[in-house]
C-alpha positions as CSV (number, residue, x, y, z in Angstrom):
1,X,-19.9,9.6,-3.2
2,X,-21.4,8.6,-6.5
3,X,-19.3,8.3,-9.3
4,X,-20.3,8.7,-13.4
5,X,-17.4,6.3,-15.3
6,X,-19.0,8.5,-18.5
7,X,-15.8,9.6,-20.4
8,X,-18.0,12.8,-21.1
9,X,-16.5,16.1,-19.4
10,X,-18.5,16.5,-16.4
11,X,-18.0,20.7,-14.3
12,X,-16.2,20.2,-10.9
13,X,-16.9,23.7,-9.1
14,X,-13.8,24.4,-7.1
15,X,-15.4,27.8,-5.3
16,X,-18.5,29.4,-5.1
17,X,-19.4,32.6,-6.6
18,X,-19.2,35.3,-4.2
19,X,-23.0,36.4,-5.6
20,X,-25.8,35.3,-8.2
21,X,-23.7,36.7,-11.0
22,X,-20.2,35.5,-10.3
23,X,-20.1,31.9,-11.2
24,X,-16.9,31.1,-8.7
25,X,-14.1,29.4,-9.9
26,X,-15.1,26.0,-12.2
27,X,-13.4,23.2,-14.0
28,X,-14.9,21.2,-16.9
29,X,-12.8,18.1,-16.6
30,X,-13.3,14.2,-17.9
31,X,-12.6,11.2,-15.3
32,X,-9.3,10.3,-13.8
33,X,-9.9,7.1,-14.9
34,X,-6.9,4.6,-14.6
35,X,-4.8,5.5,-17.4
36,X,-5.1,9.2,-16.8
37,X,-3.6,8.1,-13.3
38,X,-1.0,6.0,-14.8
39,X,0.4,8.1,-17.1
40,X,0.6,10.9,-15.2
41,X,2.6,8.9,-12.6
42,X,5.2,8.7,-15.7
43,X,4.6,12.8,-16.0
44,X,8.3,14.1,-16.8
45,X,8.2,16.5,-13.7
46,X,7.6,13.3,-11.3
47,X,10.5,11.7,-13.2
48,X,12.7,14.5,-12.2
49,X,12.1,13.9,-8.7
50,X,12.3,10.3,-8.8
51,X,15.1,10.3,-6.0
52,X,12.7,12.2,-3.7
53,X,9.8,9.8,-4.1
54,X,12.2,6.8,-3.4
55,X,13.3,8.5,-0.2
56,X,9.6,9.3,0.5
57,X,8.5,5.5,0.4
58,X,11.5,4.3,2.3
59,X,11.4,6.9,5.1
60,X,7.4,5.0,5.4
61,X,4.7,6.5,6.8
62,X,5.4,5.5,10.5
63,X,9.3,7.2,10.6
64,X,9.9,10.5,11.7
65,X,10.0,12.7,8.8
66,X,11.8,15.3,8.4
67,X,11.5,18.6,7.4
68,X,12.7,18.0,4.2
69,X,10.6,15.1,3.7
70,X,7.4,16.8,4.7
71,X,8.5,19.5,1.9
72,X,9.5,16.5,-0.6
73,X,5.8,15.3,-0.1
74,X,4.5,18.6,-0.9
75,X,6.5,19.1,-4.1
76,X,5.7,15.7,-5.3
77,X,1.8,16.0,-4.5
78,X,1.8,19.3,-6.5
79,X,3.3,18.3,-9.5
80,X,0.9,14.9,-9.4
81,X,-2.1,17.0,-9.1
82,X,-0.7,19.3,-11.7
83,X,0.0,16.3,-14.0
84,X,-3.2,15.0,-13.7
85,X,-4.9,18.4,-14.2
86,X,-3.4,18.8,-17.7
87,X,-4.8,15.4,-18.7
88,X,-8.2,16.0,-17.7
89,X,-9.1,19.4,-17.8
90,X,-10.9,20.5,-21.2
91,X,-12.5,24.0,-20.4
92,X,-13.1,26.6,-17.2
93,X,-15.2,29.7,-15.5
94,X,-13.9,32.3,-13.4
95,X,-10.6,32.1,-14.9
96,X,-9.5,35.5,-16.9
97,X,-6.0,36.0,-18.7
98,X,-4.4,39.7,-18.3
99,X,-7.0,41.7,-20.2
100,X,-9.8,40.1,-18.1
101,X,-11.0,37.6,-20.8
102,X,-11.8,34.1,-20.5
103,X,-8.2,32.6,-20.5
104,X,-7.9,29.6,-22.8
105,X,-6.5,25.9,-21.3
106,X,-3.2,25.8,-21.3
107,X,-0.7,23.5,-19.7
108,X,1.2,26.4,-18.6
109,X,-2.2,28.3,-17.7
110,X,-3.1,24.7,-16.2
111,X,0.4,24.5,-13.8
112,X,-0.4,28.7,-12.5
113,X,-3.6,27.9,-11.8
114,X,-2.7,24.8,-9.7
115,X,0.4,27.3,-8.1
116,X,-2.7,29.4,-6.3
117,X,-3.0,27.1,-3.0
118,X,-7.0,27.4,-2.7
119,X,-7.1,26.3,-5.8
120,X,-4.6,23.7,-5.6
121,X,-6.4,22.8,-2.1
122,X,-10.3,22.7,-3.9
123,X,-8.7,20.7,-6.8
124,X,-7.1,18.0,-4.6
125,X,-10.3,17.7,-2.5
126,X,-13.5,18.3,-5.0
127,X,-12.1,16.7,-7.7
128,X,-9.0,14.6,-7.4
129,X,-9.7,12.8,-4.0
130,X,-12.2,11.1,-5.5
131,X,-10.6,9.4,-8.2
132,X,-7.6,8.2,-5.7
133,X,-10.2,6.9,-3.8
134,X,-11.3,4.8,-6.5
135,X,-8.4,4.0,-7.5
136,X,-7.0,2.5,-4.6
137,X,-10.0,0.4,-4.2
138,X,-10.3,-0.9,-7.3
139,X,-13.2,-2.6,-7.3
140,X,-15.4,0.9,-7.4
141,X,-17.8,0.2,-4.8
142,X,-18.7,1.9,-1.1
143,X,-17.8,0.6,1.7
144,X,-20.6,-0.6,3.9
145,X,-22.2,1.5,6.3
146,X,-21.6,-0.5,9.6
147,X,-19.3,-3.3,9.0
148,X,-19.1,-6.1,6.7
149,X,-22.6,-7.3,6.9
150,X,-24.8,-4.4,6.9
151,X,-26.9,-4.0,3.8
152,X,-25.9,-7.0,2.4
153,X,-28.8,-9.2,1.6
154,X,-29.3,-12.9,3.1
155,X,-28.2,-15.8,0.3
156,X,-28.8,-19.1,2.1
157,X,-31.7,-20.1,3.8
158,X,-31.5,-20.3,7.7
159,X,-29.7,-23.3,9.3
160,X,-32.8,-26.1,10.9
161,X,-32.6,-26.0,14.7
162,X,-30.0,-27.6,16.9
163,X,-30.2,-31.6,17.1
164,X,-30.8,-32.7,20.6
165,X,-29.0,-32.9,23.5
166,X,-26.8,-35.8,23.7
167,X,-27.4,-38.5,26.3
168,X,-27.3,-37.3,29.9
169,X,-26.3,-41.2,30.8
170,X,-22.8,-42.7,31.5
171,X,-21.2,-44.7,29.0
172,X,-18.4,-47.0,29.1
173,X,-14.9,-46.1,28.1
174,X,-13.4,-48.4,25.4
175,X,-10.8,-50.8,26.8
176,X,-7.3,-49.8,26.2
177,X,-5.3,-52.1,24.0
178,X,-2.4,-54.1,25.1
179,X,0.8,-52.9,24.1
């Protein structure tokens, strides 16, 4: 994954065209950089649901969840993304309003556009994934390869070989004190 901490709007394209002349479905959008996240985790329409969020975390992720739960999650996951997607998304392609014009960004146009599950799907995975991701690392760096150590280049010089044996001989125990 690379990632480009620009602010600059960078174009996310959510899915192909189905030929050369149809550019697919595209958002122009700027990073999801921590206070994007933030302040769409205090998004009004996550307020709302706070009670179903609390249940969430103290049902855990080991529980048995229920079916309610599972469409608690679901809810809560859409209006995140949706949050999010208002605060970063600056322009489009492939999206038309009634009369088959390019539809201008809306919040409202933002919020249908997330209610179409491939797009809700292609946003969550091309574009919003990534800056969880970061964000739960917080340190913005890959994790290596193969374990811990690989790639990492050596620091200290290596250690001087082993002293010798010690001596093969007996040697006498120290006398016990009197007590």
């Amino acid at each position: 994954m690379r990632l480009n901490l620009s602010p600059a709007v960078e174009r996310y394209q959510l899915i192909a065209g189905a030929d050369e002349g149809d550019p697919g479905v595209a958002i122009m959008a700027r990073p999801a950089l921590t206070s994007i996240i933030e302040d769409a985790k205090a998004d009004d329409c996550l307020i709302a649901y706070a009670d179903e969020i609390r249940a969430m975390v103290e049902v855990g992720e080991d529980a048995e969840v229920s079916a309610e739960v599972i469409r608690s999650k679901g809810r809560v996951g859409l209006m995140f993304a949706k949050a999010v997607a208002r605060r970063v998304i600056d322009g489009w392609d492939g999206v038309e309003d009634e009369d088959g014009q390019p539809a201008p960004v809306t919040p409202d146009r933002i919020d249908a556009f997330l209610d179409i599950a491939p797009i809700y799907d292609a946003f969550t995975s091309v574009y919003l994934t990534r800056w969880l991701i970061v964000q739960h690392e917080k340190n913005v760096s890959a994790p290596s390869p193969n374990g811990t150590s690989v790639g990492v280049q050596t620091t200290a010089q290596a250690a001087k070989p082993s002293a010798g044996n010690a001596r093969a001989g007996r040697t006498a125990r120290k006398p016990k004190k009197a007590g």
